[in-house]
Backbone as JSON Lines, residues from 0, in Angstrom:
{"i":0,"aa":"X","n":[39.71,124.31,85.3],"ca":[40.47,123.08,85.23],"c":[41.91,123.33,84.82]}
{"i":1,"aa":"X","n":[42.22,123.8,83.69],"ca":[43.53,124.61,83.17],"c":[44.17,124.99,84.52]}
{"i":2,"aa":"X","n":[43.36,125.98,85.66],"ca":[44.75,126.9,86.41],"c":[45.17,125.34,87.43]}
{"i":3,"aa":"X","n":[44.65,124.99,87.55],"ca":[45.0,123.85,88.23],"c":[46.65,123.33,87.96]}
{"i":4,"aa":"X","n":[46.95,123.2,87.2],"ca":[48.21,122.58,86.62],"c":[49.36,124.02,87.09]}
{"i":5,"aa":"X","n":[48.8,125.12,86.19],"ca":[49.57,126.11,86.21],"c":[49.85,126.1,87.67]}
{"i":6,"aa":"X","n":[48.92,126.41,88.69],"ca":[49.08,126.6,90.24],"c":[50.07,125.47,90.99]}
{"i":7,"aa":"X","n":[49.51,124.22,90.21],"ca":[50.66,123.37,90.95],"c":[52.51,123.95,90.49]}
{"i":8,"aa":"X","n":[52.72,124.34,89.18],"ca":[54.12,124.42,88.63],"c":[53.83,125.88,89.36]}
{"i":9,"aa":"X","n":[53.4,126.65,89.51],"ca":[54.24,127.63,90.66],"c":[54.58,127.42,92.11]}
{"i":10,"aa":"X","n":[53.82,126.59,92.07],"ca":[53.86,126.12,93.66],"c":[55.52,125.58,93.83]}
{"i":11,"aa":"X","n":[55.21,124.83,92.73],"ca":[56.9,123.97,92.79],"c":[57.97,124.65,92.53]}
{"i":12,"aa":"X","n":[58.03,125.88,91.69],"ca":[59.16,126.79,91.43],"c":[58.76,127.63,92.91]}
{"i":13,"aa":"X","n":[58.27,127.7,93.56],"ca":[58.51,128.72,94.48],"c":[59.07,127.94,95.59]}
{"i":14,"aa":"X","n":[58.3,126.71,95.66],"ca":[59.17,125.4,97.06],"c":[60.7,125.32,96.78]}
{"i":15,"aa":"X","n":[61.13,125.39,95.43],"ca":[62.38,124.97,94.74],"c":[63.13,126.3,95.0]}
{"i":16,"aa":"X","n":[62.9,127.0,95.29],"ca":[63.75,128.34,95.38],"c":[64.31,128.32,96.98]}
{"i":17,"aa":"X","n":[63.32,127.63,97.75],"ca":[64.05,127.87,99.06],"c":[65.46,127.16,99.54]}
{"i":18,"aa":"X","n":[65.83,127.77,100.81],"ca":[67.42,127.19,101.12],"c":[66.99,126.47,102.3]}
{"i":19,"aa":"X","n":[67.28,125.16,102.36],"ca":[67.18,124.0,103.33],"c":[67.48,124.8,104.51]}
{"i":20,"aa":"X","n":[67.27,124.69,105.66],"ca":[67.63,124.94,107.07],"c":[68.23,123.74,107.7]}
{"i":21,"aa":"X","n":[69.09,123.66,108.83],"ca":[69.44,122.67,109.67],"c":[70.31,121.72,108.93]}
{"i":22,"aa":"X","n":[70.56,120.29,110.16],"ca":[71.53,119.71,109.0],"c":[70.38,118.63,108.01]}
{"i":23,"aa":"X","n":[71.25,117.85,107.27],"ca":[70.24,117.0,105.65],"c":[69.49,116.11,106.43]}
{"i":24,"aa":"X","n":[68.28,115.47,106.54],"ca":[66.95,114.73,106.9],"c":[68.48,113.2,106.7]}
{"i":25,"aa":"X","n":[68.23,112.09,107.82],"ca":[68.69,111.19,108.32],"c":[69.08,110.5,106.72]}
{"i":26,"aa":"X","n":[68.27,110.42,106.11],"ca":[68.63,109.56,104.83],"c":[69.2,109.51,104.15]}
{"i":27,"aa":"X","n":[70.16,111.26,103.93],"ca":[71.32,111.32,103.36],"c":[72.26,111.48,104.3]}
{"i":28,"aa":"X","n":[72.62,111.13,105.1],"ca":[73.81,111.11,106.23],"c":[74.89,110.37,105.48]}
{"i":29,"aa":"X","n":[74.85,109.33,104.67],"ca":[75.89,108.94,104.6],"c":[76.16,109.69,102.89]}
{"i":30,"aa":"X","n":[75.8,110.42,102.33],"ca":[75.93,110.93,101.62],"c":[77.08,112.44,101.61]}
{"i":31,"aa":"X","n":[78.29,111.82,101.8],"ca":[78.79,113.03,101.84],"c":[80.03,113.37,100.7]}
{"i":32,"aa":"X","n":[80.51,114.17,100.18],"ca":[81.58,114.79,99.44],"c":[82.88,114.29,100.12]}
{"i":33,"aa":"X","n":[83.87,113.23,99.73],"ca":[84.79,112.27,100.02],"c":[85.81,113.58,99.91]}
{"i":34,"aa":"X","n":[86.89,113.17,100.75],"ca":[87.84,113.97,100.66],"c":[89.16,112.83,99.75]}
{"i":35,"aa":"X","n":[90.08,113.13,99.27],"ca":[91.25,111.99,98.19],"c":[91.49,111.77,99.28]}
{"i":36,"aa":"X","n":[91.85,111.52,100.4],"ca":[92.71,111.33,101.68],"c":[91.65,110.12,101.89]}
{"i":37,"aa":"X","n":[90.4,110.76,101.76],"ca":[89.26,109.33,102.4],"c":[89.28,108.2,101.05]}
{"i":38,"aa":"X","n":[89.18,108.48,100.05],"ca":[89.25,108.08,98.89],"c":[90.29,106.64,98.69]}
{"i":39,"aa":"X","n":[91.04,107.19,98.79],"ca":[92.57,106.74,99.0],"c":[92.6,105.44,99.99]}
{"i":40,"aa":"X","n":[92.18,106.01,100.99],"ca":[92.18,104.87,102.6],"c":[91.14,104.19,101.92]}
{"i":41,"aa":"X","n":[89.38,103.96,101.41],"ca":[88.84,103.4,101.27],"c":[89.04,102.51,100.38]}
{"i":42,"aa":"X","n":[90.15,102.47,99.35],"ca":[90.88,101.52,98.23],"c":[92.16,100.97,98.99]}
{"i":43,"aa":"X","n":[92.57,101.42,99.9],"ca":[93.81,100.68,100.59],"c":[93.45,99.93,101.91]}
{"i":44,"aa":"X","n":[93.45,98.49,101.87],"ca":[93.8,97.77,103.32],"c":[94.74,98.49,104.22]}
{"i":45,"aa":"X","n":[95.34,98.76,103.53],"ca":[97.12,99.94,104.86],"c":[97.46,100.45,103.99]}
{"i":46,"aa":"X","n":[97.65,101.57,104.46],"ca":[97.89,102.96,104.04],"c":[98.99,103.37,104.78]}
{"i":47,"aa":"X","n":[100.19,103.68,104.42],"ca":[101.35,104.39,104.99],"c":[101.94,105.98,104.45]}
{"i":48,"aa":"X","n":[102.35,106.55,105.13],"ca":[102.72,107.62,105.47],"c":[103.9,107.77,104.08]}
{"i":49,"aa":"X","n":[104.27,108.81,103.7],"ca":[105.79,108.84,102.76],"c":[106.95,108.79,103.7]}
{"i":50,"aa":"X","n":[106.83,109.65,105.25],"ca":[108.02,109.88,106.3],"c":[107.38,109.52,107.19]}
{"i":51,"aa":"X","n":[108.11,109.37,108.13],"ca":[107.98,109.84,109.65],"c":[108.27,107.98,110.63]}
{"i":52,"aa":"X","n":[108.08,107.92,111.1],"ca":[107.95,106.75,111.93],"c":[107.36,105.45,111.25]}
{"i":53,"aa":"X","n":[105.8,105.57,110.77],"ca":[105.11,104.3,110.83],"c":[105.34,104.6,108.98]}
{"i":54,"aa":"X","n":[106.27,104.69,108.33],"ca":[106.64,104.97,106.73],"c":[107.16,103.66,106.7]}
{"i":55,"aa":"X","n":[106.78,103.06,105.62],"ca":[107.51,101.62,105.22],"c":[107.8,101.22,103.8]}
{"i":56,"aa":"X","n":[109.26,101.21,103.54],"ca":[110.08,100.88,102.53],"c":[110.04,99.73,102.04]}
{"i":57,"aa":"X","n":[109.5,99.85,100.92],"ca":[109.09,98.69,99.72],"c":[110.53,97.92,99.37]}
{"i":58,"aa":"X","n":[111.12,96.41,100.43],"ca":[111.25,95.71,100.01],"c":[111.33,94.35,99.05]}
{"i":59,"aa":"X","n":[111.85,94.55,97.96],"ca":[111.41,93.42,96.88],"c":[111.57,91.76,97.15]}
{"i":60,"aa":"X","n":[110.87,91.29,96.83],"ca":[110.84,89.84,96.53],"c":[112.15,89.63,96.09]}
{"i":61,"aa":"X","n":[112.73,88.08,96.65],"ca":[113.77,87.2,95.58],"c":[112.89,86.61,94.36]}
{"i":62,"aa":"X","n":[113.37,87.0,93.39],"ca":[112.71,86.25,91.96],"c":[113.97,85.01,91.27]}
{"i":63,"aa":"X","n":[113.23,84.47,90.57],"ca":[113.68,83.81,89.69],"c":[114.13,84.62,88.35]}
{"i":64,"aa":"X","n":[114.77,83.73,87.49],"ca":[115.67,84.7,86.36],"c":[114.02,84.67,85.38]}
{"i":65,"aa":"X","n":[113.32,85.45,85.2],"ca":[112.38,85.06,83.94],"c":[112.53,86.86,83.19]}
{"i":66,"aa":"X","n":[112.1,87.11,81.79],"ca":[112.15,87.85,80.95],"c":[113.4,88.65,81.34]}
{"i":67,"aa":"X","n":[112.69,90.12,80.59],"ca":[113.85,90.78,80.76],"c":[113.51,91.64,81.81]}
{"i":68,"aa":"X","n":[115.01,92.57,82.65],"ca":[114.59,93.15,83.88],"c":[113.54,94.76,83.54]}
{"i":69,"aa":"X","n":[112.41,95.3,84.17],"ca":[111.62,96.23,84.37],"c":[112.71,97.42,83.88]}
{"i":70,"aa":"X","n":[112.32,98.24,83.46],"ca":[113.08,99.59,83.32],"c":[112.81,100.12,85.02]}
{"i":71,"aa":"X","n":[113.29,100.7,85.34],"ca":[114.15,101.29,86.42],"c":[112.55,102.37,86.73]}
{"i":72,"aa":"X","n":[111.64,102.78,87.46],"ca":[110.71,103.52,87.26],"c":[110.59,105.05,87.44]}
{"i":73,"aa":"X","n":[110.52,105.74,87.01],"ca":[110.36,107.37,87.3],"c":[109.84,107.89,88.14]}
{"i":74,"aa":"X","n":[108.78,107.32,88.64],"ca":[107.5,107.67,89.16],"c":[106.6,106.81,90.37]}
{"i":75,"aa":"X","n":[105.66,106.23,90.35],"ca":[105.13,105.34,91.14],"c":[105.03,104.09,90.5]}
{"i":76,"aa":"X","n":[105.35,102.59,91.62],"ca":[105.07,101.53,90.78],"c":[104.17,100.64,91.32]}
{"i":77,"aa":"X","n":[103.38,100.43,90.38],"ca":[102.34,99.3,90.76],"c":[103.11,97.9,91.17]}
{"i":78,"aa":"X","n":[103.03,96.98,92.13],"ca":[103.23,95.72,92.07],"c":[102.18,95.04,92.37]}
{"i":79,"aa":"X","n":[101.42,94.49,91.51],"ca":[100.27,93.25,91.01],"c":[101.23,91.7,91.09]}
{"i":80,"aa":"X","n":[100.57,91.18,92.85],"ca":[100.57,89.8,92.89],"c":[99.67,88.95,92.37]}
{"i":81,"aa":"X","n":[100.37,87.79,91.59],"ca":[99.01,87.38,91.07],"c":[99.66,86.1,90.81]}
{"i":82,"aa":"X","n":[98.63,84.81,89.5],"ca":[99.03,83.81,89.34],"c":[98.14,83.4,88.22]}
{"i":83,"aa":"X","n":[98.65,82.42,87.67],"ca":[98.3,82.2,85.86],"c":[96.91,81.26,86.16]}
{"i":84,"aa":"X","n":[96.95,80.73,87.56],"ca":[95.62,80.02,87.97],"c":[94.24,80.89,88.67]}
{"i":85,"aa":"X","n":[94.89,82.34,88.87],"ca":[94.0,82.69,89.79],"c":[92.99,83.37,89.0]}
{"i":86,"aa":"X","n":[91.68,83.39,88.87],"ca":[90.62,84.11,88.0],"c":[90.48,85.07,88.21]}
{"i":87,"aa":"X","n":[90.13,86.01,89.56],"ca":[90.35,87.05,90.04],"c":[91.79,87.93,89.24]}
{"i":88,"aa":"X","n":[92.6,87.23,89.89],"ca":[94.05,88.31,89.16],"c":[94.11,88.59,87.99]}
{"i":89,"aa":"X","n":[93.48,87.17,86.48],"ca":[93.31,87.27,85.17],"c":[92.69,87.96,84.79]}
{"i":90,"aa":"X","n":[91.47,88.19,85.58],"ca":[89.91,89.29,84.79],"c":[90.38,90.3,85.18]}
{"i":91,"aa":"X","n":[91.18,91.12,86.25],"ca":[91.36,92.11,86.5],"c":[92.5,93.21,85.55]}
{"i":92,"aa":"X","n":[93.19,91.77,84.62],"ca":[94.1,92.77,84.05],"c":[94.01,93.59,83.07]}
{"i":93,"aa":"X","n":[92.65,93.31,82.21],"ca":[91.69,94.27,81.51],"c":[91.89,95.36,81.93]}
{"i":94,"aa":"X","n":[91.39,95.56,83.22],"ca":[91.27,96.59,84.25],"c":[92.81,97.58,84.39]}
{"i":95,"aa":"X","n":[93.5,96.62,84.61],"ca":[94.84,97.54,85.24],"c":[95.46,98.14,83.75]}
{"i":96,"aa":"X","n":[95.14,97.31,82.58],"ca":[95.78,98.03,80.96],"c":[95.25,99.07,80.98]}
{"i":97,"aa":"X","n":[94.1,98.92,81.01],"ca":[93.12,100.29,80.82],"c":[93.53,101.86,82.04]}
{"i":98,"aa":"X","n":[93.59,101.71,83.39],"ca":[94.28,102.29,83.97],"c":[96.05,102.45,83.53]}
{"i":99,"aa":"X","n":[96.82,101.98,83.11],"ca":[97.96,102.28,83.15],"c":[97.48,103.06,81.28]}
{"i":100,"aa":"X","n":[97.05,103.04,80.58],"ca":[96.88,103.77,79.76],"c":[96.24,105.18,80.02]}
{"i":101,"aa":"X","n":[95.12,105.53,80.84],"ca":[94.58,106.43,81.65],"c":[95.63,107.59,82.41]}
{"i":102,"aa":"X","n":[96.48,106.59,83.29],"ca":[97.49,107.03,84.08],"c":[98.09,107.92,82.91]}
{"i":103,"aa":"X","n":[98.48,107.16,82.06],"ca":[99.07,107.65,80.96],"c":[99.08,108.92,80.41]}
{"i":104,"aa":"X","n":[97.87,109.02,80.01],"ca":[97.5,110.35,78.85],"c":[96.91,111.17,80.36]}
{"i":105,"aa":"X","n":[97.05,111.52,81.5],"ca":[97.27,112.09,82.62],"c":[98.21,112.48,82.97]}
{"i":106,"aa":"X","n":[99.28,112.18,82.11],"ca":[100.73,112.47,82.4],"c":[100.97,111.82,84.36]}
{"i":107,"aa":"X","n":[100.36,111.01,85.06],"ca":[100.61,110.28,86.33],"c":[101.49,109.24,85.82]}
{"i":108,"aa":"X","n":[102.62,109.3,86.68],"ca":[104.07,108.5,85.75],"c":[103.44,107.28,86.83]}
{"i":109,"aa":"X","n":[103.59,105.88,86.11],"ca":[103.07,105.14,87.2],"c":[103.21,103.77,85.71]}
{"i":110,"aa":"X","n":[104.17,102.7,86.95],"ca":[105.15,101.77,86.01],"c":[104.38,100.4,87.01]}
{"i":111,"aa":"X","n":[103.66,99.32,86.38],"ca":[103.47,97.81,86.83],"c":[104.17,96.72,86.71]}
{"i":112,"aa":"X","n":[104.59,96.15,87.68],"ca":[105.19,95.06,87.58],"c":[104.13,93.89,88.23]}
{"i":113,"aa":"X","n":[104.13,92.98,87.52],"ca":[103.23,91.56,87.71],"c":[104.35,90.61,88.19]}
{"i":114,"aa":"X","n":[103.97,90.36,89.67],"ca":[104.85,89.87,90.65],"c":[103.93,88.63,90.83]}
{"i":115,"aa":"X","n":[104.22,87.31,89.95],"ca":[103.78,85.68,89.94],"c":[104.33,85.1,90.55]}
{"i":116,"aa":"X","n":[103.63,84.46,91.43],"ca":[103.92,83.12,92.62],"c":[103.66,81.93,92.13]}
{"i":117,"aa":"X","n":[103.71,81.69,90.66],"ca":[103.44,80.22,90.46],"c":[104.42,79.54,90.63]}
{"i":118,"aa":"X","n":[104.08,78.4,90.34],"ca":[105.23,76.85,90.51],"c":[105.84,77.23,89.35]}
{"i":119,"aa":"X","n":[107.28,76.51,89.69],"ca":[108.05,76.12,88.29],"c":[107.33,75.3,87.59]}
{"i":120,"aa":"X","n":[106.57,74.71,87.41],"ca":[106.06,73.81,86.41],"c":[105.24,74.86,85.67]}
{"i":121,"aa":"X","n":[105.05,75.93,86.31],"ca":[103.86,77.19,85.37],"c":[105.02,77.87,84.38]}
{"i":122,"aa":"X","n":[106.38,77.44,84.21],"ca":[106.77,78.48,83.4],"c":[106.46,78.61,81.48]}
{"i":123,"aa":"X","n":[105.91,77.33,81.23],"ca":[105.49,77.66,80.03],"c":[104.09,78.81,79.83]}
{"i":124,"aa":"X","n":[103.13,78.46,80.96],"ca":[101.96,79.34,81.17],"c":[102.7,81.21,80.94]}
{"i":125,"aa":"X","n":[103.25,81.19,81.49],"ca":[103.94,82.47,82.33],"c":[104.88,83.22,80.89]}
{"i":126,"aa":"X","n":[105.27,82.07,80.18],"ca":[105.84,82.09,78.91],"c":[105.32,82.69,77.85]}
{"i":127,"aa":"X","n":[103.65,82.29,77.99],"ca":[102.12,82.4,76.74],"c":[101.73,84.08,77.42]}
{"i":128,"aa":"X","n":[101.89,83.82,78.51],"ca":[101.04,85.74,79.19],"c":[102.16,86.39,79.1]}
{"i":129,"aa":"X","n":[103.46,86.46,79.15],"ca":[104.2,87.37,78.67],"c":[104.17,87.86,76.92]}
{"i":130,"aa":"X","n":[104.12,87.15,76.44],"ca":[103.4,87.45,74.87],"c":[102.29,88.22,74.49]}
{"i":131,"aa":"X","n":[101.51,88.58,76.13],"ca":[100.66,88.81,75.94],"c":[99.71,90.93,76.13]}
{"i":132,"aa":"X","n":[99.34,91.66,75.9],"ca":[99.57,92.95,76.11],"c":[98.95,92.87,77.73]}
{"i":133,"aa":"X","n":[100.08,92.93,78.46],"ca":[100.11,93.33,79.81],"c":[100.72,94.98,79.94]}
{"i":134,"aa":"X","n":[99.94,95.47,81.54],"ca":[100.22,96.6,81.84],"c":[101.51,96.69,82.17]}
{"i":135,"aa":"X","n":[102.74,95.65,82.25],"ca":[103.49,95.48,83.03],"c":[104.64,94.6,82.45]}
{"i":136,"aa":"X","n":[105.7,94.31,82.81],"ca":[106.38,92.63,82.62],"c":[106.06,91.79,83.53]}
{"i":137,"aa":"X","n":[106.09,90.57,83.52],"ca":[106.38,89.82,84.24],"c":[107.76,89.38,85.44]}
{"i":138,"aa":"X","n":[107.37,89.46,86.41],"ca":[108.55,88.85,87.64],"c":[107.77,88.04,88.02]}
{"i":139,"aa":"X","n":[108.72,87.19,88.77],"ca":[108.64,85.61,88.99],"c":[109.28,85.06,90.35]}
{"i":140,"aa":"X","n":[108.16,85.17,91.24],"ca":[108.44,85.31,92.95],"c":[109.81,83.85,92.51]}
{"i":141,"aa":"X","n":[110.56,83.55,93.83],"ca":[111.4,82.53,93.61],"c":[111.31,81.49,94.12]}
{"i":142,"aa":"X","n":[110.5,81.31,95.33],"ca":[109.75,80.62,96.1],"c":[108.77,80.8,97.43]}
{"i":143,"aa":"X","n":[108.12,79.95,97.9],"ca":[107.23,79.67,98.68],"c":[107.44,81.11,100.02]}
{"i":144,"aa":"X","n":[108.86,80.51,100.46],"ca":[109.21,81.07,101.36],"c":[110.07,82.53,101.31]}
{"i":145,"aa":"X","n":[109.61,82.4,100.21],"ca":[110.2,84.12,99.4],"c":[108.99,85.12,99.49]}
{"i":146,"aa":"X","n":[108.06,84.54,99.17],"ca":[106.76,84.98,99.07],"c":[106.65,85.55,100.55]}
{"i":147,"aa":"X","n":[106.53,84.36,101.66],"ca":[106.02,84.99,102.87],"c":[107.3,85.8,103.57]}
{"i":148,"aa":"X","n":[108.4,85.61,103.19],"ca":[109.19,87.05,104.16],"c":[108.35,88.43,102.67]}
{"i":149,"aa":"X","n":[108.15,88.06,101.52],"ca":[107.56,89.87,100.98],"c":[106.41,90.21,101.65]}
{"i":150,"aa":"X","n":[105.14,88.8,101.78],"ca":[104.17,89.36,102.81],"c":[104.68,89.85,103.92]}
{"i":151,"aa":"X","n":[105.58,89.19,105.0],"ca":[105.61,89.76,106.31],"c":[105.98,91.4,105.97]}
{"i":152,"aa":"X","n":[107.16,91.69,105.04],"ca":[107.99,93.3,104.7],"c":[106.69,94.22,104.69]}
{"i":153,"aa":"X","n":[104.94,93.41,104.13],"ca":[104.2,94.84,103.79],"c":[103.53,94.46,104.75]}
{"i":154,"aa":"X","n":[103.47,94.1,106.03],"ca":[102.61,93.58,106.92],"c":[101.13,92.86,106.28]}
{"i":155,"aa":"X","n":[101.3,92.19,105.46],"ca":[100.17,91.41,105.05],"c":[100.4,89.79,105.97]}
{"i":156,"aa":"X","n":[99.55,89.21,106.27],"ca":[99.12,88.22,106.57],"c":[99.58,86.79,105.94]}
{"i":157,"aa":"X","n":[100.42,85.27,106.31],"ca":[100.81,84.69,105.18],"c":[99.18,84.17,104.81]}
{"i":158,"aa":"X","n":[97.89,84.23,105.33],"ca":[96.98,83.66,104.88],"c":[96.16,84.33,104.11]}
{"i":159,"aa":"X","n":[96.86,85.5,103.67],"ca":[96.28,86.49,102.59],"c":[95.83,85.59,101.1]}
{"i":160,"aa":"X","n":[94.85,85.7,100.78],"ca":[94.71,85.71,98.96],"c":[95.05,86.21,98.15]}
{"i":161,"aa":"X","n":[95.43,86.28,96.93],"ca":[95.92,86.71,95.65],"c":[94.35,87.62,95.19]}
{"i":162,"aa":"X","n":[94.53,88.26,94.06],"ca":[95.51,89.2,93.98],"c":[95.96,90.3,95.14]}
{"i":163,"aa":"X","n":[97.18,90.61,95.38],"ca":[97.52,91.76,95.85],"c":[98.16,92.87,95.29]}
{"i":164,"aa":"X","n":[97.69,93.89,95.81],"ca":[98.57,95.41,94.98],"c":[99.05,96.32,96.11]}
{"i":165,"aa":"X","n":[100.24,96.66,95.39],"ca":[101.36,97.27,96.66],"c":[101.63,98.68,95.69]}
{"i":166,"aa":"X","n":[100.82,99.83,96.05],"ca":[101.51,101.03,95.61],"c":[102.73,101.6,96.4]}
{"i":167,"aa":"X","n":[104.4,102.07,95.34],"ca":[104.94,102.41,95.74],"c":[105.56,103.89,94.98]}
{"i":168,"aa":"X","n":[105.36,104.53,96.28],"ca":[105.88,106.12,95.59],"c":[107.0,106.35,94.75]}
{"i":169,"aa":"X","n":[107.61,107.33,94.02],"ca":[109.14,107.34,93.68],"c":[110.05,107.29,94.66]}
{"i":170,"aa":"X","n":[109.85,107.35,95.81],"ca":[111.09,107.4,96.7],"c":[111.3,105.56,97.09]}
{"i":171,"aa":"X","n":[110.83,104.83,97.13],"ca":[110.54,103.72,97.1],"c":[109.69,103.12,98.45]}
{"i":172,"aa":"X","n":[108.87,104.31,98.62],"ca":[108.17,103.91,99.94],"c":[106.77,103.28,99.6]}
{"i":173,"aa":"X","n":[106.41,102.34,100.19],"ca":[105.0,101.53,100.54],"c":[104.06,102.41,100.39]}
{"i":174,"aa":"X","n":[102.93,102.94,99.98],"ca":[102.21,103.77,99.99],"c":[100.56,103.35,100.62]}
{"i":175,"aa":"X","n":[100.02,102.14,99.54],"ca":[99.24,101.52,100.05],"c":[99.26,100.63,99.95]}
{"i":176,"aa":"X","n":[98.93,99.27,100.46],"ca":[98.53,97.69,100.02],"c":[96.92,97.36,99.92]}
{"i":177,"aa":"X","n":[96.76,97.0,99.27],"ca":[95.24,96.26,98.92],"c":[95.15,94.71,98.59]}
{"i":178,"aa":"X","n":[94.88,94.18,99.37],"ca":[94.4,92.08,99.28],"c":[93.39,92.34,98.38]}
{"i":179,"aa":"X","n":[93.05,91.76,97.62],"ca":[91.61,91.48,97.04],"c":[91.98,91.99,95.88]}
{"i":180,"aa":"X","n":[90.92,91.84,94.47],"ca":[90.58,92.65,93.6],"c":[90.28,93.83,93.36]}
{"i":181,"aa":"X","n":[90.69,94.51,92.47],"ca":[90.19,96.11,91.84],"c":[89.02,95.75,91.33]}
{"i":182,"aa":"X","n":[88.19,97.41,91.04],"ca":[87.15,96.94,90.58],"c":[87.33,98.34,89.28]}
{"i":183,"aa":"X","n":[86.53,98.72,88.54],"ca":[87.03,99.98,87.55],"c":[86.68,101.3,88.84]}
{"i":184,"aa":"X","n":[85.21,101.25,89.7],"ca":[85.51,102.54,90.17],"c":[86.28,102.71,91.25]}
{"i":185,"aa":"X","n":[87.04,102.2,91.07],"ca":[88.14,102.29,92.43],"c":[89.72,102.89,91.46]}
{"i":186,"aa":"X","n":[89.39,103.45,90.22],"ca":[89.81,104.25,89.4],"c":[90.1,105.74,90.07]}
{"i":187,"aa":"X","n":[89.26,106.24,90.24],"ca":[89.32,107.47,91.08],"c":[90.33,107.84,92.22]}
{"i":188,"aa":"X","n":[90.23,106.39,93.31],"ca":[90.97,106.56,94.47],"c":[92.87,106.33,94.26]}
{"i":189,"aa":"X","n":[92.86,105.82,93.48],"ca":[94.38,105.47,93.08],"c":[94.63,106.67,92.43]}
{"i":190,"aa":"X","n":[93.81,107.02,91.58],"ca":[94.69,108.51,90.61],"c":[94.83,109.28,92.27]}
{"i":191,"aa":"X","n":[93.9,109.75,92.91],"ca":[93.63,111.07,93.94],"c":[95.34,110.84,94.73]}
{"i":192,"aa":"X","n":[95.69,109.39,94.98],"ca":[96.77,108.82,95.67],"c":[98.01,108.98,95.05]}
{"i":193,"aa":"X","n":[97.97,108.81,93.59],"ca":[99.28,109.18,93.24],"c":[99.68,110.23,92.5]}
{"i":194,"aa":"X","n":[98.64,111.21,92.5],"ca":[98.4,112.77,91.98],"c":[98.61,113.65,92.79]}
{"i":195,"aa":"X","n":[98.71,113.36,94.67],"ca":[98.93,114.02,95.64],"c":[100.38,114.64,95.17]}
């Protein structure tokens, strides 16, 4: 009764020693080792080039006069569209402190600016979240129609949703755009992007 057991655990160290043949059984097909290049594209709606032809230069928004102006950036800059109403853009900024602190002690130079489309009537709101520990300062789109010539500049859509994020390299080129929310593991694909 005893070799019984024993016979099975050799059995299994000796199955375990062999080297697979052919390619992996259908079920891990999609299981594969991501390259940062794939990484990268799978966190970006559009993805642009640094040179060449289809490269696109991060034009800024007209803002309104609010806080004081961004320090000048070293490195790469986040621009986080967002709004003091939108829930999505609010829960996410947990998220982006925690990354720009990350970025941080990585030595990845990488500067946020929180680019708000609210109404003038939001400027007391806008007033309370600047007080508040953001990854970023606050800017303050200038209007409606300010907004949609910055969408048309990153080829976004004017029927896009909030939040949006526009990575831009040090040279001041477009790198990627993303519509929608971050999520934390989408941590990975942004460092691989601006660590290149």
């Amino acid at each position: 009764m005893r070799s019984e057991p024993v016979l099975l655990a050799a059995l299994l160290l000796v199955a375990c020693d062999e080297k697979p043949e052919g390619p992996p059984p259908s079920r891990f097909a999609s299981v594969k080792k991501t390259t940062q290049a794939a990484s990268a594209k799978a966190f970006c709606d559009s993805s642009y080039p640094a040179t060449g032809e289809t490269s696109k230069r991060f034009v800024p928004a007209a803002l309104r006069e609010f806080g004081k102006e961004p320090a000048k950036s070293k490195g790469w800059t986040w621009v986080n569209v967002w709004a003091t109403w939108c829930k999505p853009c609010v829960d996410e900024m947990g998220v982006l402190n925690r990354w720009r602190e990350a970025f941080a002690r990585e030595n990845l130079p990488l500067s946020f600016e929180l680019l708000s489309i609210d109404e003038p009537e939001a400027k007391p709101a806008l007033e309370e979240w600047s007080g508040k520990n953001l990854p970023g300062p606050i800017r303050w789109i200038r209007s409606e129609e300010d907004f949609g010539s910055f969408l048309d500049s990153l080829g976004v859509p004017s029927t896009a949703s909030i939040p949006i994020h526009v990575l831009v390299d040090p040279k001041g080129m477009v790198r990627c755009v993303r519509v929608g929310a971050i999520h934390e593991q989408n941590y990975g694909a942004v460092r691989d992007l601006i660590a290149e």
